[in-house]
C-alpha positions as CSV (number, residue, x, y, z in Angstrom):
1,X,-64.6,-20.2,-111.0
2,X,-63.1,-20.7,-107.1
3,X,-66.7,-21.6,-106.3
4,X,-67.1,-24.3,-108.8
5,X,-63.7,-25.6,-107.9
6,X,-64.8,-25.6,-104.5
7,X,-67.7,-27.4,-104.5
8,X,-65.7,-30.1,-106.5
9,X,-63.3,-30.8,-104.2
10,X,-66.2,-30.6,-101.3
11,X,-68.4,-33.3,-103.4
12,X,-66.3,-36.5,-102.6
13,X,-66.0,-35.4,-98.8
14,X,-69.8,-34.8,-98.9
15,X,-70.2,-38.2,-100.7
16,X,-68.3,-39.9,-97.8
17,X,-70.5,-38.4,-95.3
18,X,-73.5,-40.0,-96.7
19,X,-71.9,-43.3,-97.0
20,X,-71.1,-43.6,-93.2
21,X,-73.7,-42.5,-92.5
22,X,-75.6,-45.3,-94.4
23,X,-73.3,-47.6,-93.2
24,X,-74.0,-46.5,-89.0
25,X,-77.5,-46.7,-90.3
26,X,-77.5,-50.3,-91.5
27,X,-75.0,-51.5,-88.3
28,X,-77.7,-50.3,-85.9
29,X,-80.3,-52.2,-88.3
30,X,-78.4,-55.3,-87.8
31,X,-77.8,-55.1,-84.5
32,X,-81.9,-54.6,-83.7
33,X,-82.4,-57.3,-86.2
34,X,-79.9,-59.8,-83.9
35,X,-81.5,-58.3,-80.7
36,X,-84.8,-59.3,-82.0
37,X,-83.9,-62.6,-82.9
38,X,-82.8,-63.2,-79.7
39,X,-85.6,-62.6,-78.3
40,X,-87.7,-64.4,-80.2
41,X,-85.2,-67.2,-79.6
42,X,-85.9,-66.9,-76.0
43,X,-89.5,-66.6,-75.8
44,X,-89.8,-69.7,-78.1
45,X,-87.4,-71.5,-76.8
46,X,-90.0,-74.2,-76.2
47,X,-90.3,-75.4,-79.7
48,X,-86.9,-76.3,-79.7
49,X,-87.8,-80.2,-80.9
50,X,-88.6,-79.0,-84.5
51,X,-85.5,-77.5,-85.4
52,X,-83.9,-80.8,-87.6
53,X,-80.4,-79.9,-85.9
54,X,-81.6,-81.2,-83.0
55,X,-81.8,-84.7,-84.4
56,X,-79.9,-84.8,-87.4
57,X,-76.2,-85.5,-86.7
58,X,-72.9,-85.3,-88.9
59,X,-73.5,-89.0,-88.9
60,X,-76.8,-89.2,-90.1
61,X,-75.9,-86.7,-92.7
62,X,-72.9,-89.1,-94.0
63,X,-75.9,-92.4,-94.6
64,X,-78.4,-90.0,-96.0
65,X,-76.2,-88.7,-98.7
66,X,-75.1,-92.5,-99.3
67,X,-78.5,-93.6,-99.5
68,X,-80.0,-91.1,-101.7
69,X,-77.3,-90.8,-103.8
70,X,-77.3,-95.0,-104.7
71,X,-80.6,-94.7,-104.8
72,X,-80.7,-92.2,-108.0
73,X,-77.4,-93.8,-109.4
74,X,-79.3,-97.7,-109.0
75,X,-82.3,-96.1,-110.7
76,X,-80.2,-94.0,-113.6
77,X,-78.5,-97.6,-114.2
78,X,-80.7,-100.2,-114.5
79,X,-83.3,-97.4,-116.3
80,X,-80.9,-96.7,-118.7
81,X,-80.4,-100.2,-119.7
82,X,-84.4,-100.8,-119.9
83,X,-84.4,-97.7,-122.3
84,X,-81.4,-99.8,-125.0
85,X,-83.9,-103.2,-124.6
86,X,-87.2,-100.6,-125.3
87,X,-85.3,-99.2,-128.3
88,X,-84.2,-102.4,-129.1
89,X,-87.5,-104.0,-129.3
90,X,-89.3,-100.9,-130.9
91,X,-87.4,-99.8,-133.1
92,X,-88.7,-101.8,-136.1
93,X,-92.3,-100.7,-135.3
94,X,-91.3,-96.4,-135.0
95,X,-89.5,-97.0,-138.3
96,X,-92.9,-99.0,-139.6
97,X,-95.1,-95.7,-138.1
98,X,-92.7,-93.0,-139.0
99,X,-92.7,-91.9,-135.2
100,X,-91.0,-88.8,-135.1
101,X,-87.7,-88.4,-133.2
102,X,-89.0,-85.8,-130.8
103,X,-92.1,-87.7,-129.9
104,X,-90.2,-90.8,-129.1
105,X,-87.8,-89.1,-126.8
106,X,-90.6,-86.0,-124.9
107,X,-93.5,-88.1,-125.8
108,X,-92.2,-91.8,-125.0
109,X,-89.4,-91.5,-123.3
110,X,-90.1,-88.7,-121.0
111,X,-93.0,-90.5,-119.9
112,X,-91.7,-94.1,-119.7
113,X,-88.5,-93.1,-117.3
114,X,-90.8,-92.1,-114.3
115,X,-93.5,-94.8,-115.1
116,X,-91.0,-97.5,-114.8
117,X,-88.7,-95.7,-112.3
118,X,-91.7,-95.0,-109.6
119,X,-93.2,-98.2,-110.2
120,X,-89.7,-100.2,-109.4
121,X,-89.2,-97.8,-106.5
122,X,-89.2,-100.5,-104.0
123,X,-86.6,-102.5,-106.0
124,X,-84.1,-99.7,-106.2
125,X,-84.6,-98.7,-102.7
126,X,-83.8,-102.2,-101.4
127,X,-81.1,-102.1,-103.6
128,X,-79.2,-99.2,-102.6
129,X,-79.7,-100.0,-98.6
130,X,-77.9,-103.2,-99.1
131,X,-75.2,-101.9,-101.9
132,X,-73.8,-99.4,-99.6
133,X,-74.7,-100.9,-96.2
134,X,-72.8,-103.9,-97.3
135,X,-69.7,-101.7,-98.1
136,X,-69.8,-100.1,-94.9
137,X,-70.0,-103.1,-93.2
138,X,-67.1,-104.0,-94.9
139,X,-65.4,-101.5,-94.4
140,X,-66.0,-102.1,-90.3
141,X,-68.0,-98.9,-89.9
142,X,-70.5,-100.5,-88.9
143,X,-68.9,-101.8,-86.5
144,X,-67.9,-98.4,-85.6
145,X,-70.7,-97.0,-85.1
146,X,-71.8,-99.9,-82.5
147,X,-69.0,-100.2,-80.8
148,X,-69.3,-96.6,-80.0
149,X,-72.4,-97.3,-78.4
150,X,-74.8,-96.3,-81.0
151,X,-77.4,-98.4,-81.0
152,X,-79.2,-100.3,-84.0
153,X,-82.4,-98.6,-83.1
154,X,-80.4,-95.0,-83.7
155,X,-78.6,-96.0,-86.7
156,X,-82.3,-96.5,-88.6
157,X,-82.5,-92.5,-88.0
158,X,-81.0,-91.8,-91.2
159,X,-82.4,-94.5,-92.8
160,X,-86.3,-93.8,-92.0
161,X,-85.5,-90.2,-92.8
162,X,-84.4,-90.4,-96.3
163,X,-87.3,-93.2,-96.6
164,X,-89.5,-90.7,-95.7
165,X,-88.2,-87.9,-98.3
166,X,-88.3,-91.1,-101.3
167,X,-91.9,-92.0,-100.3
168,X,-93.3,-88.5,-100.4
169,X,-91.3,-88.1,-103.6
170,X,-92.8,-91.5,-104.9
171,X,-96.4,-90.5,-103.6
172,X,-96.0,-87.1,-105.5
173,X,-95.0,-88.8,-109.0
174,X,-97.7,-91.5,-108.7
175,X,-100.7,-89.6,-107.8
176,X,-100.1,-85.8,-109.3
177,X,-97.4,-86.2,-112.0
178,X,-97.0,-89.5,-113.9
179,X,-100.8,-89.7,-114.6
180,X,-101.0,-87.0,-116.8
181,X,-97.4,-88.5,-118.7
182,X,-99.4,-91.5,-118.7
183,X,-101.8,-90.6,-121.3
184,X,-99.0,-88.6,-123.3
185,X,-97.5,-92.1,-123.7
186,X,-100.5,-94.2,-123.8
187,X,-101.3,-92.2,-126.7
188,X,-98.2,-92.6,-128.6
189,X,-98.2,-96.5,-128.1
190,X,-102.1,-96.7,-129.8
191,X,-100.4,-94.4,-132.3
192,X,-96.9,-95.2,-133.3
193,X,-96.6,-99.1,-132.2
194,X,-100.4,-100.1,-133.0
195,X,-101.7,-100.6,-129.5
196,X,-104.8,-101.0,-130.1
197,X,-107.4,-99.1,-127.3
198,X,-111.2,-100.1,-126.7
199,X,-112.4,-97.0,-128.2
200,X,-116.4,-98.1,-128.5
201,X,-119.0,-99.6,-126.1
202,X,-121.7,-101.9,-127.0
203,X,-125.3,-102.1,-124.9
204,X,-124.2,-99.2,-122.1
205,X,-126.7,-99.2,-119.5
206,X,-125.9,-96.8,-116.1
207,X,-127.7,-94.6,-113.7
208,X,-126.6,-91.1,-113.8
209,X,-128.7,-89.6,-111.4
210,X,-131.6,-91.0,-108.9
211,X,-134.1,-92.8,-111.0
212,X,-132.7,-91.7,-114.3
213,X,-131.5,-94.3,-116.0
214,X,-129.5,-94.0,-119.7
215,X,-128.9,-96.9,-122.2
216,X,-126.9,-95.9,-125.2
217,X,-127.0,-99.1,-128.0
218,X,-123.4,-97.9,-129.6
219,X,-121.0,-95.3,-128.8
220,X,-118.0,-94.3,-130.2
221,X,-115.3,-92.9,-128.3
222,X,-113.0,-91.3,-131.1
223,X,-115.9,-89.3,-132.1
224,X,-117.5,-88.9,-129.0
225,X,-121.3,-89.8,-129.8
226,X,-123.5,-92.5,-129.3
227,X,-126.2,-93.9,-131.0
228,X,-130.0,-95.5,-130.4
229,X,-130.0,-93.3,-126.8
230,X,-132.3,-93.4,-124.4
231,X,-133.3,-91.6,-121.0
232,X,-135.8,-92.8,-118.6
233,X,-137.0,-90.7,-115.4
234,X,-138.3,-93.1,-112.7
235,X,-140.1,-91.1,-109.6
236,X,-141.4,-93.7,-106.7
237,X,-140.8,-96.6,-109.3
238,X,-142.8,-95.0,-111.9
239,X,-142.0,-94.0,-115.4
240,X,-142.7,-90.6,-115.6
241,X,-140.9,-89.7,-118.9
242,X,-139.0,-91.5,-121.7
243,X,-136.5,-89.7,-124.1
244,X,-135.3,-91.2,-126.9
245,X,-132.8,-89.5,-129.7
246,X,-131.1,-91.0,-132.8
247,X,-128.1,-89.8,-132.0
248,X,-125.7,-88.3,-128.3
249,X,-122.7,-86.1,-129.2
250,X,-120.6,-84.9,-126.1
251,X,-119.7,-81.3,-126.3
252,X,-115.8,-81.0,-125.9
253,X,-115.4,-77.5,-126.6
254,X,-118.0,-76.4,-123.8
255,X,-116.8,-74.7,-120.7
256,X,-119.1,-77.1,-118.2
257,X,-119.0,-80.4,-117.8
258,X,-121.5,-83.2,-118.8
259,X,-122.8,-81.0,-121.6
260,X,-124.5,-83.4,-124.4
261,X,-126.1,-82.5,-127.7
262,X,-129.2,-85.2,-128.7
263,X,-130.5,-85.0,-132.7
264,X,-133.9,-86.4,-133.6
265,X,-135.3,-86.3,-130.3
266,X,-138.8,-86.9,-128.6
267,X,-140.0,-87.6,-125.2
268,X,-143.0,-88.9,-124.0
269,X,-144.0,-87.4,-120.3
270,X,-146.6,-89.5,-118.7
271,X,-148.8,-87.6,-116.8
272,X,-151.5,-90.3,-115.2
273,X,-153.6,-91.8,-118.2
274,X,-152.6,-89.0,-120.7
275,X,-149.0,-88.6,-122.9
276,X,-147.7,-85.5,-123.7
277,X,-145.0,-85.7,-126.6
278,X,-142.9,-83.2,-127.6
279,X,-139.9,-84.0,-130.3
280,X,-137.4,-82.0,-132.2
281,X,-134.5,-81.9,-134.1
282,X,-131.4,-80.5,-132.1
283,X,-131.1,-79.7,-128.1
284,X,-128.9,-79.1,-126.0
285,X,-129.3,-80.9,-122.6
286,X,-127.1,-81.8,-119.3
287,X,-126.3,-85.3,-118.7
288,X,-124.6,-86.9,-115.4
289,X,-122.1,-88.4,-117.3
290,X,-118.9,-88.5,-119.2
291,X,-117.1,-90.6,-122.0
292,X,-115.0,-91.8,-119.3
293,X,-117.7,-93.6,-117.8
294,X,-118.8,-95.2,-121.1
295,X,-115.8,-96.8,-122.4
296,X,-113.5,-98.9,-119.9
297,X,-109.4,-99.2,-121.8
298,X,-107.5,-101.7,-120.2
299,X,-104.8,-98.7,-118.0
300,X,-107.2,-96.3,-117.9
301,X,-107.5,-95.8,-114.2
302,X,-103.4,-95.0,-114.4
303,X,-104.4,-92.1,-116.2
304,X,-106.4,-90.3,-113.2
305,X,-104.8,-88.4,-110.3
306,X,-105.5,-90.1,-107.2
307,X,-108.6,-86.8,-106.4
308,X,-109.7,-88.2,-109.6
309,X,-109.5,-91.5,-109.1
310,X,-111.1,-91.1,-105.3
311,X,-113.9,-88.6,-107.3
312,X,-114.7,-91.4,-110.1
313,X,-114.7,-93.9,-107.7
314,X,-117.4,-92.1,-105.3
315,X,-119.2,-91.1,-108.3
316,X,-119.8,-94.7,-109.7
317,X,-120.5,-96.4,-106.2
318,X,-123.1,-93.7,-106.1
319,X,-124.4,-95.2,-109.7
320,X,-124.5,-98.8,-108.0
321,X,-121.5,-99.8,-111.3
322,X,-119.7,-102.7,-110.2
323,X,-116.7,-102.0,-112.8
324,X,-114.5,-100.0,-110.0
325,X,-112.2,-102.6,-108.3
326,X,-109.6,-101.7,-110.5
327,X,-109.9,-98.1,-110.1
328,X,-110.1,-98.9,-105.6
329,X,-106.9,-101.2,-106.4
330,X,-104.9,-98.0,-108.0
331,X,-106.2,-95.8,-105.5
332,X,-105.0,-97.7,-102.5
333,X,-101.8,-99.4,-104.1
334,X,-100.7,-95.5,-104.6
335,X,-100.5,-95.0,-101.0
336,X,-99.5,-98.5,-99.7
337,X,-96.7,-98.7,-102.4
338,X,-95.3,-95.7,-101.0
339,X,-94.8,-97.1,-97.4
340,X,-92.9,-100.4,-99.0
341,X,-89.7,-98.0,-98.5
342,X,-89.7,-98.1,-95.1
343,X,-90.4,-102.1,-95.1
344,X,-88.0,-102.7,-97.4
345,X,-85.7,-100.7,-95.5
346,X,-85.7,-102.6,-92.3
347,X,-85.4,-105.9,-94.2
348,X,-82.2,-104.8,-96.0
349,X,-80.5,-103.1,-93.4
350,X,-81.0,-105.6,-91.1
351,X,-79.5,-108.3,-93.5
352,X,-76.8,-106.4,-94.8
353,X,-75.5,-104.5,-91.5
354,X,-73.1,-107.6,-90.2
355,X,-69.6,-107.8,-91.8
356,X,-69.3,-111.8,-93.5
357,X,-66.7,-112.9,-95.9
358,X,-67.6,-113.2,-99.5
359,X,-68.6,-109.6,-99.7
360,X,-72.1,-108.0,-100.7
361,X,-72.5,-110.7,-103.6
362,X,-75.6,-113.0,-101.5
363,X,-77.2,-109.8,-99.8
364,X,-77.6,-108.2,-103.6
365,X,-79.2,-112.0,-104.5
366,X,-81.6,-111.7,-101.2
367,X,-82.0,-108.3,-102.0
368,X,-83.3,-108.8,-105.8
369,X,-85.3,-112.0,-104.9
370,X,-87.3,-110.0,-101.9
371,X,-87.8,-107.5,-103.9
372,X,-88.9,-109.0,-107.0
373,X,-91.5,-111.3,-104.5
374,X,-92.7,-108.4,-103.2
375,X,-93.3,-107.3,-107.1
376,X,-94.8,-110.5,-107.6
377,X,-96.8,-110.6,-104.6
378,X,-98.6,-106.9,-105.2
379,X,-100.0,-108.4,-108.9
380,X,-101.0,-111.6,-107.6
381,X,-102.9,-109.5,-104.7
382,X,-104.4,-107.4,-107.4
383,X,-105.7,-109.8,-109.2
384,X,-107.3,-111.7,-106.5
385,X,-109.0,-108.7,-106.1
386,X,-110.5,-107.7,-110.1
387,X,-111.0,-111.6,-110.4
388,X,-111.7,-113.4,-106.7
389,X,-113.7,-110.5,-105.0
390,X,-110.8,-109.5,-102.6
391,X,-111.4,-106.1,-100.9
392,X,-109.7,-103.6,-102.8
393,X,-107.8,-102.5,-99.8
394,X,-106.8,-105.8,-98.3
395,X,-105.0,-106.8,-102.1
396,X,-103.6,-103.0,-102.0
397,X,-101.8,-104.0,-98.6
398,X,-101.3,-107.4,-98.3
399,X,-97.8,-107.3,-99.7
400,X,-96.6,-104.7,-96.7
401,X,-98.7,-106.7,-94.4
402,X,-96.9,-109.8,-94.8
403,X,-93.4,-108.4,-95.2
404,X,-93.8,-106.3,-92.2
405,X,-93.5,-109.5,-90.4
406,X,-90.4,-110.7,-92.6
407,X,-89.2,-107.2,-90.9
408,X,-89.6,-107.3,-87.6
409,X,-88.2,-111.3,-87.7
410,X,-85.4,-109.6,-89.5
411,X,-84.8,-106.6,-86.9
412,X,-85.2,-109.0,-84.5
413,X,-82.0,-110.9,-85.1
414,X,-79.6,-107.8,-86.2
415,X,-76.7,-107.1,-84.4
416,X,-76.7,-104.5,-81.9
């Protein structure tokens, strides 16, 4: 009975014991955990330049919070107004199509906001730069900051930084997430307020391999099959066999790609002076091609990732198809819309960094009219391209290309 007692009363002490022990333990740990990093701080000392401290003050932290932070609250206003003129205007036809409640807000909805947000991006951000440049210029920090010798040239840090984090976010959305939420919503329009989609093809004709040409007379894109096909195998500009089938149905269910089932089939091999015909009533065959490439909906190449959109594109240059200027536009407008930030930028900081009486009233009216000519400017430049034969790539840029120079004029003749 003494021995039990004993060891009771010994437990807690015992119990203690361990837990300095532990705790000498984990002190020596972090103190060879600090000694290493100290090392290592000193043997890399060198790469020094890419810690972000280096170059991102209290300062810049103060405009980048400003910016970003107008920038989300211009694009949460004036998107939530386009929503009550959307609802406004639709509403008669969901009530006419019985659309669901949840498919007009996850299908529609969901899908409209980052459309129409990412696609007024440059708006928004031209926008915000004046809206709360102007009230720091008003509020003479602006003049501040210069007259404490920081330059012009160092107060666009901030500014090209957080332009930087918006234009990778806006390349992101346009090219990896908004295509998919594109069809979501495409599909709810042909089906809820009767926007109608080309969903057949008359006469297709297309090469889908060398020398094999395909000509289908009618397909049908809901159901996925064609009818009066045809194949025809060219080797040195000879015919060397013809297949012919009633009937083409792609195979959506198969785990390949380009996986085609023809009924009432025959081909005719020519082999010199002599035909050999074999026919049949069902096969199973592989076809370089897709329903994508039979049927052309007017926004269908929003509905491709830019790799798709830059694989489709290869793929039908390949084919000799002149129908890709549309899909080249997209591709490159993607990537020029996303440097219009930092144009955009310039312009409105420049014009909205000197302190004038009447407040920020006419730099929100230059701001909107820039803007909404630059809007202007990139559908005009897209046209030119579908309709006058404008490279692709010139039409994409042509917009940043001639406000670059609005730009520099206006860097040019800020204060400093």
């Amino acid at each position: 009975m003494n021995i039990a007692k004993t060891r009771r009363f010994y437990r807690p002490l015992r119990a203690a014991r361990q837990l300095r022990k532990r705790m000498a333990w984990a002190g020596r740990a972090v103190s060879w955990v600090r000694k290493l990093v100290s090392w290592l701080a000193c043997k890399f000392a060198f790469l020094g330049f890419l810690n972000p401290r280096r170059y991102i003050k209290i300062l810049d932290w103060y405009i980048i919070k400003k910016f970003i932070g107008t920038y989300f609250y211009a694009i949460a206003l004036i998107i939530s107004i386009s929503i009550v003129f959307d609802v406004n205007e639709n509403l008669a036809k969901f009530s006419q199509y019985h659309a669901p409640l949840k498919a007009i807000v996850f299908d529609y909805y969901a899908n409209f906001v980052p459309y129409f947000a990412n696609l007024f991006s440059p708006l928004f951000v031209f926008i915000a730069v004046i809206f709360f440049t102007s009230k720091l210029a008003g509020n003479s920090e602006i003049i501040s900051m210069l007259a404490a010798g920081v330059s012009f040239r160092r107060l666009m840090r901030p500014y090209m930084i957080s332009c930087v984090i918006i234009s990778a976010l806006s390349f992101y959305l346009s090219s990896y997430v908004i295509p998919h939420g594109t069809v979501v919503r495409q599909n709810f329009e042909a089906m809820y307020k009767n926007k109608r989609r080309n969903t057949s093809a008359d006469n297709v004709m297309l090469q889908v391999g060398k020398g094999v040409i395909v000509y289908i007379q009618h397909y049908d894109n809901q159901m996925k099959r064609g009818y009066g096909f045809s194949l025809d195998r060219f080797e040195n500009k000879k015919l060397v066999s013809h297949m012919t089938a009633n009937e083409v149905q792609y195979d959506t269910i198969s785990d390949s790609k380009y996986h085609w089932t023809v009924n009432n089939w025959k081909i005719r091999e020519l082999r010199g002076l002599r035909e050999h015909i074999t026919s049949g009533v069902k096969k199973d065959t592989l076809i370089q091609m897709e329903p994508t490439d039979l049927v052309y909906s007017k926004g269908q190449q929003e509905t491709f990732t830019s790799p798709e959109l830059k694989t489709y594109i290869s793929k039908q240059v390949d084919r000799g198809s002149g129908n890709v200027v549309q899909y080249q536009v997209e591709y490159h407008k993607r990537i020029a819309s996303s440097f219009a930030s930092f144009i955009l930028t310039i312009i409105g900081l420049s014009l909205s960094s000197r302190k004038r009486k009447g407040g920020m009233g006419m730099y929100l009216g230059i701001g909107l009219a820039l803007s909404f000519g630059y809007i202007l400017l990139q559908t005009v430049s897209s046209t030119f391209a579908i309709q006058a034969d404008t490279p692709p790539i010139l039409a994409a840029w042509l917009p940043n290309i001639i406000f670059a120079f609005v730009a520099y004029f206006c860097y040019r003749k800020a204060p400093n």
